[in-house]
N, C-alpha and C positions, 0 to 999 in steps of 0.2 A: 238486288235489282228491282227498280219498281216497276216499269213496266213496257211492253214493247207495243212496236205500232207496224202495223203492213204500211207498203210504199204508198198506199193510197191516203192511210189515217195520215202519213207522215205528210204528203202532200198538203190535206185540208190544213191541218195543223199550222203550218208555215205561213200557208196565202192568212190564215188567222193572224201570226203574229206581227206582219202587215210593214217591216221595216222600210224605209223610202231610201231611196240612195243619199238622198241631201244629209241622212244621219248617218251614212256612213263617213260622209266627203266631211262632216263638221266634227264627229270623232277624232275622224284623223287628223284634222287640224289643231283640237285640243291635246291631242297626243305629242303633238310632235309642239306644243306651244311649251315656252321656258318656264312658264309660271308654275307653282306650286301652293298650297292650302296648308296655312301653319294650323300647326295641329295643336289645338284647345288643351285646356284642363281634362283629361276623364273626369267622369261622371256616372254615380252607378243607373244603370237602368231601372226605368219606373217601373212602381211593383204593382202589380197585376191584381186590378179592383175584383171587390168578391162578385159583379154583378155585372153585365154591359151597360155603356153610359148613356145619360140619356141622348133626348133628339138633339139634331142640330138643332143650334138656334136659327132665328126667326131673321138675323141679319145676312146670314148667307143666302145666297140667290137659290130661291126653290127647286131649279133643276139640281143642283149641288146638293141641297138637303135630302132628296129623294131620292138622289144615287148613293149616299151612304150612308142613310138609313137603310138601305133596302141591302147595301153590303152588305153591314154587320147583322142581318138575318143569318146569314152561315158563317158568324164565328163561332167557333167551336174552343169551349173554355178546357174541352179535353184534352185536344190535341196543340189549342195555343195559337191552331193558325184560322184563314178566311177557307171556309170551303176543305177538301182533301187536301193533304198536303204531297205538295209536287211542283210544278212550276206553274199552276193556274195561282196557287196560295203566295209564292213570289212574287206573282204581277200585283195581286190584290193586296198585298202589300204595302208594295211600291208606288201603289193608287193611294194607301192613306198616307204614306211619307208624301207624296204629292199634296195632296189635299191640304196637309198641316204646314208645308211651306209655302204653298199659292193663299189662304186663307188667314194664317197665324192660330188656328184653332189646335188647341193641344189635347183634344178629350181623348182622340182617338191612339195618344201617344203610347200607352201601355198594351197595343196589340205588338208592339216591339218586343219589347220584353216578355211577353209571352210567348212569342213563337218561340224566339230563344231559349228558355227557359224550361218550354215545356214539349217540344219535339224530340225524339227522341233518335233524330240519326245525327250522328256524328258530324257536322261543321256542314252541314246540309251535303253533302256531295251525292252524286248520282251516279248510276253505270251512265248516261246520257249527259255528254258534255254545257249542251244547252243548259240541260234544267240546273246543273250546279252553275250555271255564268247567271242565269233570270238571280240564283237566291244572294248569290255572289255581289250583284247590284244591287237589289235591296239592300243587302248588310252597310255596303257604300254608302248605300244614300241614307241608310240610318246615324252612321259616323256623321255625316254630315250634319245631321239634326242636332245628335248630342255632345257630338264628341268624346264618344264612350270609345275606350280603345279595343276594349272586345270585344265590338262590332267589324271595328275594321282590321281586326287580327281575324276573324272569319271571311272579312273578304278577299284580305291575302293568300287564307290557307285556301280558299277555293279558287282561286288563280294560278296560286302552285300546280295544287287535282291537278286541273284543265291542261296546264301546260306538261303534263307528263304525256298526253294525248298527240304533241307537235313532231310529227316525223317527214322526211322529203318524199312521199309517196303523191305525187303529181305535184312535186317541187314547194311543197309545205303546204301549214296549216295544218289546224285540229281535226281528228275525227269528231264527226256526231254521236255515236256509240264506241268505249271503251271496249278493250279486248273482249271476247273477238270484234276487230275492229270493221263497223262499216260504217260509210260513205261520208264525203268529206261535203259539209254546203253551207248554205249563206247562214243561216241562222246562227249556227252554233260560234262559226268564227266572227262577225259581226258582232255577237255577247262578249266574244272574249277581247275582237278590240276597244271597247268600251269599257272593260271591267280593268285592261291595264290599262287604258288613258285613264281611267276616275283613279286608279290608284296613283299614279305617276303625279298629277294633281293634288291627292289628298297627303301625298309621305315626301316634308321634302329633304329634298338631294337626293331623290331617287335617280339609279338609275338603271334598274335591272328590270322594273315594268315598261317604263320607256322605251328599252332598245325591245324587248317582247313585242309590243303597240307598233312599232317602228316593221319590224320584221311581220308583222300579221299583215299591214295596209300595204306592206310591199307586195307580200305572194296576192291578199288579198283583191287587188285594183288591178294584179295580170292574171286575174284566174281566169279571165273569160265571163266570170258570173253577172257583171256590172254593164249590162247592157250600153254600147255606144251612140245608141240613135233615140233611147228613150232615157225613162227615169226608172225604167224595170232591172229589179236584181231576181237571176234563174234561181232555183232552190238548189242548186247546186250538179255538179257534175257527178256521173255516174261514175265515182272512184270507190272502188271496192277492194279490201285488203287481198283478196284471192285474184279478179282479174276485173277488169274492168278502166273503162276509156277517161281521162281527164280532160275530154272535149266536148263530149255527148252532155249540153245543159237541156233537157230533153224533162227534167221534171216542170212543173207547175212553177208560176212566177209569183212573186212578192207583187202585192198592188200597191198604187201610187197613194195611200192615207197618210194623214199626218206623221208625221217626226213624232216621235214620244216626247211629252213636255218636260224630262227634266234635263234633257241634252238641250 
């Protein structure tokens, strides 16, 4: 287990991870769309320079060069990833898979292969459903880049995790914490319908992520969490494996910031 949070760190945490409802409503549109993503040649992942690369160049818009310059200040060639590794090192991940598909710039392409390569837990998975769905999309969106298959054989197997977590205790959906299991809310299940729509997408003739995707934005859009008068999603109901209400949306709310840019 890496690590726990009081109701309160968990609250900041969420209003941080900032999802809009319009990523959920667009998710589940991709989820439930027929389309599929032929899957490329594999490809071995790039191998992991003895040094960090240098600056960005001079053509990318200066705000853009100083935000990842200023990343790759905590990569860590020990541990492979940006920062500790946990779901902050996920995001900042999925900031340089971002970056190298908005840009075309490939320098930064060998922090792939390095987490991979050189972390040492098991297909990333977490006691905390979330943090395996954040590394889960990464590995997504790395396939995406390379079309390496054991990128997206880790995004699978961290989809499977997650879905060990789906039981009918306030009529579905994942827990946030694995046994002992507590509290069911937006974030975790939100990652995981995104991580089966990206997969449903990226494997085709799938259809076992699909009906998954399908089944999450079903419980997901009646859970109450999805506010009807605004664009606020609650951090979730107070469902607890021992006792506790699947009505009470009583935590802190998600704020109205942009959609993540690779949805």
């Amino acid at each position: 287990m890496m690590r726990r949070h009081s109701t309160g760190v968990v609250s900041r945490r969420r209003r941080a991870a900032r999802i809009q409802i319009s990523l959920v409503t667009g998710i589940a549109a991709a989820a439930l769309a027929a389309a599929s993503v032929a899957s490329g040649p594999a490809r071995a992942a790039a191998a992991v320079p003895a040094r960090a690369p240098a600056a960005v160049p001079d053509s990318t818009p200066s705000a853009v060069r100083a935000d990842m310059n200023e990343l790759f200040k905590s990569f860590s060639f020990t541990t492979g990833t940006i920062g500790p590794f946990g779901w902050q090192a996920a995001v900042a991940l999925s900031t340089v898979e971002t970056y190298q598909q908005t840009t075309g710039d490939t320098r930064y392409q060998f922090a792939l292969a390095a987490a991979r390569l050189r972390e040492g837990f098991d297909n990333f998975e977490d006691n905390f459903d979330d943090d395996t769905a954040w590394w889960g999309l990464a590995w997504a969106q790395a396939y995406d880049i390379t079309h390496a298959s054991a990128y997206l054989s880790i995004a699978e197997t961290d989809a499977n995790y997650i879905h060990q977590d789906w039981d009918n205790t306030c009529g579905g959906g994942i827990w946030w914490q694995r046994p002992p299991h507590y509290y069911k809310n937006a974030i975790a299940n939100e990652l995981f319908l995104e991580l089966t729509a990206w997969l449903h997408n990226s494997i085709r003739g799938d259809t076992k992520y699909l009906g998954w995707a399908k089944a999450e934005w079903k419980w997901f859009s009646a859970s109450g969490m999805i506010s009807k008068t605004s664009s606020l999603v609650s951090d979730g109901p107070n469902a607890r494996a021992d006792k506790g209400s699947c009505v009470n949306h009583s935590h802190s709310q998600i704020g109205r910031a942009s959609c993540r840019e690779r949805v």
